[in-house]
C-alpha positions in Angstrom: 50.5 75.6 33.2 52.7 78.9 31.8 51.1 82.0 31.7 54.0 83.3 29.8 54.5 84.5 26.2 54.1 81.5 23.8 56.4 82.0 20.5 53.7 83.1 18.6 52.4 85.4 21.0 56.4 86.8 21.2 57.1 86.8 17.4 53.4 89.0 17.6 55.1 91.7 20.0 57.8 91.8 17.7 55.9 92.2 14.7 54.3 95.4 16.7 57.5 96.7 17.4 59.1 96.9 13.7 55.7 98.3 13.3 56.8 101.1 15.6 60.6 101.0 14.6 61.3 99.7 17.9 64.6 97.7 17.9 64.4 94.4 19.1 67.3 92.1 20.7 68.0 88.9 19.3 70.2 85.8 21.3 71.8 83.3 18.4 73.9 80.9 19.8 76.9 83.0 21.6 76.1 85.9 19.3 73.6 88.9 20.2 72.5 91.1 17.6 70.0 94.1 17.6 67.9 94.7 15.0 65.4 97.0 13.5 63.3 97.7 10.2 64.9 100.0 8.0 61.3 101.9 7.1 60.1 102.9 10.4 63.6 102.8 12.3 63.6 106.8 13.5 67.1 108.9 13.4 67.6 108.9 16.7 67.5 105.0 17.3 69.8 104.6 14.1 71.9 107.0 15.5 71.9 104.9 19.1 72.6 101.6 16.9 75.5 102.8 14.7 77.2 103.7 18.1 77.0 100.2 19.4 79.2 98.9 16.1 79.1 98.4 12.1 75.6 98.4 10.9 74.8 95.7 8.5 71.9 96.3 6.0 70.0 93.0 5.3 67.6 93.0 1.5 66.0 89.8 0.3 67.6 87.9 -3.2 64.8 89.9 -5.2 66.3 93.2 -4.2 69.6 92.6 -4.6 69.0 91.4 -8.2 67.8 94.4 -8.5 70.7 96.1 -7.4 72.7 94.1 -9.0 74.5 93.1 -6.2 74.9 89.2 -4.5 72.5 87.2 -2.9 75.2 86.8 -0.5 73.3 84.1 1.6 71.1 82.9 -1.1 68.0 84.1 -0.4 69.7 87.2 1.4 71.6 89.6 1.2 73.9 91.6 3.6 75.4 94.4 3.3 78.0 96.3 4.8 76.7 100.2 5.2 79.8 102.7 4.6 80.4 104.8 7.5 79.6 108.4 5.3 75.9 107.5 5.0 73.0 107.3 6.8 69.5 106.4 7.3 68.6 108.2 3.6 70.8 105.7 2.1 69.2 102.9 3.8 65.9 104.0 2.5 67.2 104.8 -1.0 68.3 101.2 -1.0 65.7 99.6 0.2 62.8 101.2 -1.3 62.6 101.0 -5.0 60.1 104.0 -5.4 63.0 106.4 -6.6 65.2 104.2 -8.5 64.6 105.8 -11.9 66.0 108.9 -10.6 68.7 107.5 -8.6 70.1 104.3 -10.0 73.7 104.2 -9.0 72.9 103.5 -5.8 76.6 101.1 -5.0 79.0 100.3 -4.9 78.2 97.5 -2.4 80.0 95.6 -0.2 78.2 92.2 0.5 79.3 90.0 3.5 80.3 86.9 3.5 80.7 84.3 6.2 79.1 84.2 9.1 75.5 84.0 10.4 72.4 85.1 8.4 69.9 83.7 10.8 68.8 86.7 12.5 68.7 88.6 9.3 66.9 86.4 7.5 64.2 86.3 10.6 64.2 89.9 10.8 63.0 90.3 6.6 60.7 87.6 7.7 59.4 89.7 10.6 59.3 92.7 8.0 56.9 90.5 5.7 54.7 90.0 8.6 54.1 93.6 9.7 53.7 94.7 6.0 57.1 96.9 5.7 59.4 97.2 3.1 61.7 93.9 3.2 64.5 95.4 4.9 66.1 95.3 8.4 69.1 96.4 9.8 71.3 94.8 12.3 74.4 95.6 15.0 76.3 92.6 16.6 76.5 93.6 20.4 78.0 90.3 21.5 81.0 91.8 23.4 78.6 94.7 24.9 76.5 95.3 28.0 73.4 96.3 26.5 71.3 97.7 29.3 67.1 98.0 28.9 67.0 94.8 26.0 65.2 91.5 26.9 67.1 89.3 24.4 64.8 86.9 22.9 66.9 83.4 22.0 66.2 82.8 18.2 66.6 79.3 18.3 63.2 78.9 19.9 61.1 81.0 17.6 63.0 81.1 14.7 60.8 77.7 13.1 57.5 80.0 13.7 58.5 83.1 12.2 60.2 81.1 8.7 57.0 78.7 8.7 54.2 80.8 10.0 51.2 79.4 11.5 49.0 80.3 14.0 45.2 78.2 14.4 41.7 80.4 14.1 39.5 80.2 16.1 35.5 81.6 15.6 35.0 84.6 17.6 31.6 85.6 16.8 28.8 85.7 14.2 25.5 86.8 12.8 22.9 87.4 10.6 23.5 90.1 8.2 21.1 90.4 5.3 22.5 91.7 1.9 21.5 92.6 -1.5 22.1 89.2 -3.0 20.5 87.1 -0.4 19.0 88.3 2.8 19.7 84.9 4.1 23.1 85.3 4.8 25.5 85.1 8.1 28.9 86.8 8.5 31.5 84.8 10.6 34.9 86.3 12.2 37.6 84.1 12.6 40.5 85.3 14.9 44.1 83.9 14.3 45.4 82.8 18.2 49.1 85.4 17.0 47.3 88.2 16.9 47.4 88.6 13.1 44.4 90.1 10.5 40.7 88.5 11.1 39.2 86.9 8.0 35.7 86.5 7.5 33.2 83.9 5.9 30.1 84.7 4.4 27.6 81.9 4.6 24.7 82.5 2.3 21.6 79.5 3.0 21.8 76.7 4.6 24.9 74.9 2.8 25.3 70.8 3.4 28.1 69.9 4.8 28.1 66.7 3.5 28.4 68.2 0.1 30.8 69.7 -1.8 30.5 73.7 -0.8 30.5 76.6 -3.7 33.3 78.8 -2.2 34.9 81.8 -3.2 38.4 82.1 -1.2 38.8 86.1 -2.0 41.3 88.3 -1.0 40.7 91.4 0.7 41.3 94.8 -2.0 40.6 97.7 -0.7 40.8 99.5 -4.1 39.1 97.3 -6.5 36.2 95.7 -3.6 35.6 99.4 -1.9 36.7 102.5 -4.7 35.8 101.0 -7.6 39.7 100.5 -9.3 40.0 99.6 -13.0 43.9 98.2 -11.9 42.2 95.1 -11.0 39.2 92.8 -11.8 39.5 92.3 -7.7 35.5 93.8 -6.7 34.1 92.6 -9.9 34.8 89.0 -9.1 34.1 89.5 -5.6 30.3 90.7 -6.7 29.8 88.1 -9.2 31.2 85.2 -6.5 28.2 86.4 -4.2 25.8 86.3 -7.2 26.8 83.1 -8.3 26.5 81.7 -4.8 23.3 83.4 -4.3 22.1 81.7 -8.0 23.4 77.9 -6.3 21.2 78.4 -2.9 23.7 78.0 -0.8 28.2 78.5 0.0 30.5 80.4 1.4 32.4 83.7 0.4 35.5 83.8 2.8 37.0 87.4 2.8 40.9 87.4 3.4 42.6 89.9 5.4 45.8 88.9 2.9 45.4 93.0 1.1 48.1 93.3 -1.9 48.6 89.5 -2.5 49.7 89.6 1.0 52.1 92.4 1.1 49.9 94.8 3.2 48.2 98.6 1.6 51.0 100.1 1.8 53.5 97.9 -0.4 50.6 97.6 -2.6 50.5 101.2 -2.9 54.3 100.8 -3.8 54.2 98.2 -6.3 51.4 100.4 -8.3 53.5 103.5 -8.5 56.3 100.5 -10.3 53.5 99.5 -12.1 53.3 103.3 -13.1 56.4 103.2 -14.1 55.9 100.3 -16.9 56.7 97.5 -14.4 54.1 94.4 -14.5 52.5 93.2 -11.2 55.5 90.6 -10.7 58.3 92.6 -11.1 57.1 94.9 -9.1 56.6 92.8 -6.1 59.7 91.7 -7.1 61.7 95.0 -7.1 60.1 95.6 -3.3 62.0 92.9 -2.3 58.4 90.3 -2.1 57.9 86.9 -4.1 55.6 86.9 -6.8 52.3 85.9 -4.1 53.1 85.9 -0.5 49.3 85.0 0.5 48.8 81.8 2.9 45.6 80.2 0.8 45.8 77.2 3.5 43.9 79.7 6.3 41.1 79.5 3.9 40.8 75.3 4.0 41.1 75.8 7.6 38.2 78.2 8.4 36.1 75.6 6.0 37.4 72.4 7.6 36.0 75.0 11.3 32.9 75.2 9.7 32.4 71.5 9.1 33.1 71.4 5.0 35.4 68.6 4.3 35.3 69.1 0.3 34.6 72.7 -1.9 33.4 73.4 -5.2 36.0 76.1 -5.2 35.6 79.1 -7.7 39.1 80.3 -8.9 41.5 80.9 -12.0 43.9 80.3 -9.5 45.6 77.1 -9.6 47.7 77.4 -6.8 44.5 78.2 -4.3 43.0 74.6 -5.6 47.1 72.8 -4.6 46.7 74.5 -1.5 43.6 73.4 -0.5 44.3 70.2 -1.6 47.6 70.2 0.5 46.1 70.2 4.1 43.3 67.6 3.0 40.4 69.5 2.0 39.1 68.1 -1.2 38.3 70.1 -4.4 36.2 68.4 -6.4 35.2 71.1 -9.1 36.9 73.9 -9.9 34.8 76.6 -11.2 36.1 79.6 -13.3 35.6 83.0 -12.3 36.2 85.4 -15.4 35.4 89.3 -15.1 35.6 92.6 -14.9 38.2 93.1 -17.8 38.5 96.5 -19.0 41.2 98.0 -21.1 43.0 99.4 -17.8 43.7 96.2 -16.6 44.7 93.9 -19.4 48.1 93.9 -18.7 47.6 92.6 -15.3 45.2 90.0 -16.5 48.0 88.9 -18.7 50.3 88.9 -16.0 48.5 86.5 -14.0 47.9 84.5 -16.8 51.4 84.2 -17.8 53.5 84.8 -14.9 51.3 83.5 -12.6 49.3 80.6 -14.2 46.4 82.0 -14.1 43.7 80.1 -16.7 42.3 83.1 -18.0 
């Protein structure tokens, strides 16, 4: 019996404390590192770190393209930061936001050689706590750092490039609403601390059948104000209609906001989109793959709630693969198509293009 910190439990503390702009202390192999985000990271802690040695700036491949600059460990990039700037700089170059007005931006020096396994854990660790992809890191190997608990990479470093972390049903209950008054609202609580998700079970579904399901992820402007960016709440209405119409399924409501990039990035990418950039682009110029949602926690609350096989409604092709991929069986897929309006058509085309979306 331990009663102390599991990885996930750890990688969770450390997602907190980018969150805060708390630098955290990394052991790989003979090398320690520290490392921070480069949003929240304040002046004074910057300040702290560029005392302990050269700061290197870490960006993902999609940001460095944009940049213009190399991928130096394929599917990162490090950077050296010149000792004349500062914690602007880092911001300027991390967050595409101002790069209209501000597009010289180099020249670069990328690093080669070396270790990239603490910088590539610390974007991943950005991804998680829904800050801009990039991180900044000192090597204190041949230092005495006093007040750091280093934290060996080796033994987390599997959970935060794979993660997963099991639900587990924390509570229900009866919650009548306008399409069907017999309807329940489940909570399902990832064991890392992470974002609940929710499953709405309208009737009495079998579960020996194939169950309608709607696997919908959460949009805070298109399900709650009403945004014509997206056809996001109109599908999310009609889904509960059309379940309503069956007799029976299950709505589950992802916690995955932005195609999993968090509010705030999403925020982000629409002021790109703004500036004539399409919904890809965007995510790519912020550093983010095209989709960085984990459809797989939506097989798993169904498989919880005793549905081994879904009549899944989606455009999305990738949702049905990844349902398919851990076992649960889709044997219908059923098409979801509205809520176009002439604001939105060019992200509708996106998906349909870009994304593969049968629209």
């Amino acid at each position: 019996m331990t009663i102390g910190l599991t990885a996930s439990e750890r990688i969770a503390r450390i997602r907190s404390d980018f969150r805060m702009g708390v630098a955290v202390a990394f052991l790989s192999g003979e090398e320690k590192w520290l490392v921070a985000p480069a949003e929240t990271i304040t002046l004074s802690r910057f300040t702290g770190m560029r005392k302990l040695g050269p700061i290197e700036l870490a960006i993902t491949d999609w940001r460095a393209q944009t940049l213009s600059t190399w991928a130096t460990d394929g599917d990162i990039a490090r950077l050296a930061i010149p000792e004349d700037k500062g914690l602007d700089w880092i911001h300027s170059v991390s967050d595409p936001s101002d790069d209209f007005n501000a597009p010289l931006k180099g020249p670069f020096t990328p690093i080669f050689g070396g270790k990239a396994d603490i910088h590539r854990a610390a974007l991943a660790i950005c991804k998680m706590a829904h800050l801009i992809t990039s991180a900044i890191a000192v090597n204190v190997s041949n230092q005495d750092i006093k007040g750091f608990d280093f934290i060996d990479l080796e033994k987390i470093s599997s959970l935060i490039l794979n993660p997963s972390s099991q639900l587990t049903e924390v509570s229900a209950a009866n919650v009548p609403l306008q399409v069907s008054e017999a309807s329940r609202v489940h909570v399902f609580r990832p064991q890392d601390g992470g974002e609940e998700h929710y499953a709405i079970e309208i009737g009495n579904p079998d579960r020996e059948k194939p169950v309608l399901s709607r696997l919908h992820s959460a949009c805070f402007t298109g399900d709650l104000i009403g945004s014509l960016k997206c056809d996001c709440g109109h599908q999310l209405k009609a889904a509960l209609e059309a379940i309503s119409s069956d007799g029976a399924g299950v709505l589950l409501y992802m916690n995955q906001e932005g195609r999993g990039i968090g509010l705030a990035n999403k925020m982000r990418a629409y002021a790109l989109q703004n500036q004539g950039f399409d919904t890809v682009e965007a995510n790519h110029r912020l550093g983010f793959e095209d989709d960085e949602r984990n459809f797989k926690l939506g097989a798993e609350i169904l498989r919880l709630m005793g549905f081994n096989s879904v009549r899944l409604m989606t455009n999305n092709p990738a949702k049905v693969a990844s349902m398919e991929a851990v076992g649960l069986k889709v044997s219908e897929r059923v098409a979801l198509k509205v809520g176009s309006n002439p604001l939105n058509q060019k992200y509708l085309d996106t998906k349909a293009k870009k994304s593969g979306h049968l629209l």
